[in-house]
N, C-alpha and C positions, 0 to 999 in steps of 0.2 A: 700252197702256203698262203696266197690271199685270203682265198676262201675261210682258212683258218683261223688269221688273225682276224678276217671280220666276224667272222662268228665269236671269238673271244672278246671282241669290242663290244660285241651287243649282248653280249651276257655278265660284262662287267658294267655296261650301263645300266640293264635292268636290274640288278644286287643293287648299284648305288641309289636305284630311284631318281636317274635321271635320263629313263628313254623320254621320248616326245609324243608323249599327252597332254592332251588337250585341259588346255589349265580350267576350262569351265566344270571337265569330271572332277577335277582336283577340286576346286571349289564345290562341288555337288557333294563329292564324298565326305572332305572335312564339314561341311555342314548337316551330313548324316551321322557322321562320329561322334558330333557334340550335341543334337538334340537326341541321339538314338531312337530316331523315327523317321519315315521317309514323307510323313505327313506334316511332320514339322520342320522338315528342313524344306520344304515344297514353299512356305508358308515365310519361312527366314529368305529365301533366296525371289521371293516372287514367283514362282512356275507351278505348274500342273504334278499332283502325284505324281502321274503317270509319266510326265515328260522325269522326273527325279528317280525315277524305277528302272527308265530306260538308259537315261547315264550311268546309273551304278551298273549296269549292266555291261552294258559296254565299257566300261572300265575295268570290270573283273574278266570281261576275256581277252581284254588287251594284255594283261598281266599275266593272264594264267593263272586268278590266283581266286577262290571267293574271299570278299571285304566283311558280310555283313552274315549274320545268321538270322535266319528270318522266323520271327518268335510273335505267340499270339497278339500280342501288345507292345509296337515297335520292332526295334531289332537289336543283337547285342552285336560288336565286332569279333570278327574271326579273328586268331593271331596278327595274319598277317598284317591285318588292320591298324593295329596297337604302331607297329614297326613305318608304315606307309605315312600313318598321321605325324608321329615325330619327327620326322624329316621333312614333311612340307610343311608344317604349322609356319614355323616361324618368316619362312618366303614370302606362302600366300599371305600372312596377315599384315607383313610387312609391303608388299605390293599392293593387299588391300586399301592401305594407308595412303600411298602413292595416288593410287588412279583413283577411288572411290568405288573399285567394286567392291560387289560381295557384302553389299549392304551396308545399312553406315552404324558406328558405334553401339546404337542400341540393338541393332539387330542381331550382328556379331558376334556371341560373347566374347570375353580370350578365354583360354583354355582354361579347367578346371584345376584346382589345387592339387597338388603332389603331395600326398600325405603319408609322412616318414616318423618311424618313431624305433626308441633303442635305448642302451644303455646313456644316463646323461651323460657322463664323464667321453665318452666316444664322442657323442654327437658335438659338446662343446670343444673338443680340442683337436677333433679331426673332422669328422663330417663337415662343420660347417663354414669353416675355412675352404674345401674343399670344393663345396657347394655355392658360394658368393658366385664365382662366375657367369655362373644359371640364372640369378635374379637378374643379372642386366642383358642377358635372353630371353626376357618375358616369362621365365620361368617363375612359379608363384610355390611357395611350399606351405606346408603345415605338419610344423616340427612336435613331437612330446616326446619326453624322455618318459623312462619305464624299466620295469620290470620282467627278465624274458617271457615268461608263463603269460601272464595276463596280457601283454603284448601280443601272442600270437594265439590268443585265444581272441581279441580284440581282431586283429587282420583275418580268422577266421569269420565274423562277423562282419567283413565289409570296411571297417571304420580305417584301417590304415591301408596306404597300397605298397608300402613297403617295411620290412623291419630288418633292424641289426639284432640277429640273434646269438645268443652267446653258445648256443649248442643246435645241431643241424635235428629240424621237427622233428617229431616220429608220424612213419606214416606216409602214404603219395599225394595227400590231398593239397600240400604247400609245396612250390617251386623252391629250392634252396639252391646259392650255389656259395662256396668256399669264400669269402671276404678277407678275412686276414688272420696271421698267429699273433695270438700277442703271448710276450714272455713275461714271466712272473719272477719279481725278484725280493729280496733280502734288506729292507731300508734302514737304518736310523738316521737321527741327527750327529753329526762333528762329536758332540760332547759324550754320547754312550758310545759311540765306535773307540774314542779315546779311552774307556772306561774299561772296556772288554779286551783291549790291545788290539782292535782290527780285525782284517777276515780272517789272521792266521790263529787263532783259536780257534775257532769255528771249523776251520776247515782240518783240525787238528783235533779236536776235543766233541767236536759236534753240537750239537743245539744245548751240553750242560753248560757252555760257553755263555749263555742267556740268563744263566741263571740270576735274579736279580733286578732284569732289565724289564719295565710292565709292557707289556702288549693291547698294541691298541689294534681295533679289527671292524668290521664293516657291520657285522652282528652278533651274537651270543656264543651262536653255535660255530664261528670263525671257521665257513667254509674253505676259503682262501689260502688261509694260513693251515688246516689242518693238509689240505691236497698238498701243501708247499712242503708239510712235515713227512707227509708217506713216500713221496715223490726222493726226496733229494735226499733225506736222513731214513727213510725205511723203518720209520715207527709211530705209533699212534701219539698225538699231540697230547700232552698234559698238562693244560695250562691254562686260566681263566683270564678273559681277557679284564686289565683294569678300564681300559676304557674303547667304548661302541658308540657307532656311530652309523647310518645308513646313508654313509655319504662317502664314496671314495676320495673326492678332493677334500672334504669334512679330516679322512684318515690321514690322507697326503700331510694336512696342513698340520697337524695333532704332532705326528713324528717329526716335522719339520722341525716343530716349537719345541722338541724336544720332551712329550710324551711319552715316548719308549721306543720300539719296536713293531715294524708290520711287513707285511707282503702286498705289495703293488704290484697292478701291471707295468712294464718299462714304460709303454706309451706316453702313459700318467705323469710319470716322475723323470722321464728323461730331464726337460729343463734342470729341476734341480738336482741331478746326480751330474750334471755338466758342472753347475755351479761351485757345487758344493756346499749347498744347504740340504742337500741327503748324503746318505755316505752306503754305495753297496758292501753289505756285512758279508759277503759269499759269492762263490763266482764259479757254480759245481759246472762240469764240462755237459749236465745235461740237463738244462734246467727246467721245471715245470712249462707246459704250452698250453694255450687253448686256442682251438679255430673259433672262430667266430665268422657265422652265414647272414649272405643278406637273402633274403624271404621275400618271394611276391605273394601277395593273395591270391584265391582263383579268381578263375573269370580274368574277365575285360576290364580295364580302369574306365573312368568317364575323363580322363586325361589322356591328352599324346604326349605329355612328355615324363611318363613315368620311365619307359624305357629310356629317354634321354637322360632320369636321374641316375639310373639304375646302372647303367654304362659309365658313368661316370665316376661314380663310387667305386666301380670296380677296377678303373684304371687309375684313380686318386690312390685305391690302398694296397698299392705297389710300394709306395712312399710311406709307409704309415709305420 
């Protein structure tokens, strides 16, 4: 039974990333992970190639693990890599500070930008709420909002390391994993809810209940709103929107003020369906869903703390 627990102590230490190594590999290696060379981190830390060839070395068979893939021009990090740098960055730079190892300020850098990009309406009323935490971890981001397609035709390209996609890639070449559902509902303002007598038409007469009321929509062809019509009513949308707008808060604010009628996601409009400066027109027992995926790029990030955003996200939109 000893024997046991000890073996299960040192295999939950090495998962955590806190067996007992030698903090100078740890320093060798995060300075390999940030210049992706072993000739430049040789150069960042003071030492001999070879003496930086020989630490990453022996640190990969202390772990059991390879750190680095060894490529004509520098090196790129192995998975596990990615995972080892996120959990010491913030230590060693913070001890760095402490004692004065590890080089000073200029030598150093901190860590590379986390660069996330997604729908704006998410990113501003979830994501980044979400994410504040991280900046006063040293964490550095670089946010753009976007469009899915050209998003992840862009993170195909290297430019983002991370996306909020609204439909899971096609394809094995992008890491996806599930994010969150958002539900799609039914809006106006007070004064057209009063106008139509409430959700009990609607849910009694169906969408000729609308008759009347203009629709405002995100675009022309009112993707949204037609999936909302196949979905919940079982017939094709006939109706031209009075007014568009490529702005979902742009939509939000339109119906609020009492422009007509639209389909938001709840996320969006929860606030004011609390308030009651929206009014839910319908309340079918199964209403429209979409998943929404968060997306890594390939390869290796030139960050360690993509996976610290990345986990984050994931446990933030629990809540969401």
């Amino acid at each position: 039974m000893r024997h046991r627990d000890s073996d299960e102590r040192e295999e939950r230490a090495q998962l955590s990333g806190v067996a007992p190594v030698d903090l100078n590999l740890l320093r060798t290696f995060l300075a390999v992970y940030r210049t992706g060379s072993f000739t430049a981190a040789a150069r960042v830390l003071g030492l001999s190639q070879p003496t930086v060839t020989t630490q990453i070395r022996a640190l990969e068979r202390q772990l059991g693990k390879e750190l680095f893939q060894r490529l004509a021009r520098g090196v790129a990090p192995a998975p596990h890599a990615d995972e080892l740098a996120s959990r010491i960055v913030e230590p060693l730079d913070a001890l760095a500070g402490v004692t004065g190892q590890g080089g000073s300020a200029d030598d150093v850098q901190p860590a590379e930008p986390v660069h996330l990009a997604g729908p704006a309406e998410l990113l501003t009323l979830c994501v980044m709420p979400a994410l504040a935490p991280l900046v006063d971890r040293n964490v550095r981001l670089r946010v753009t909002p976007g469009l899915t397609e050209p998003l992840l035709e862009e993170l195909r390209a290297g430019h983002h390391d991370l996306v909020l996609s609204t439909y899971r890639p096609r394809g094995r070449a992008l890491a996806s994993v599930p994010l969150m559902d958002e539900e799609f509902v039914l809006v106006s303002a007070p004064s057209w809810a009063e106008r139509i007598g409430g959700p009990t038409p609607i849910a009694t007469a169906g969408p000729a209940a609308l008759h009347g009321v203009p629709l405002v929509a995100y675009a022309e062809d009112v993707p949204i709103v037609r999936r909302y019509w196949r979905h919940v009513f079982g017939r094709r949308l006939a109706r031209q929107p009075a007014v568009t707008m490529p702005d979902l808060n742009g939509v939000k604010a339109a119906v609020a003020g009492g422009a007509g009628f639209s389909v938001l996601p709840r996320y969006l409009c929860a606030a004011e369906l609390a308030s009651g400066a929206l009014v839910l027109l319908h309340d079918p027992d199964d209403p429209p869903i979409n998943t929404g995926f968060l997306v890594q790029r390939p390869g290796s990030s030139g960050s360690p703390h993509v996976a610290l955003v990345r986990d984050h996200l994931l446990e933030g939109a629990r809540d969401w």
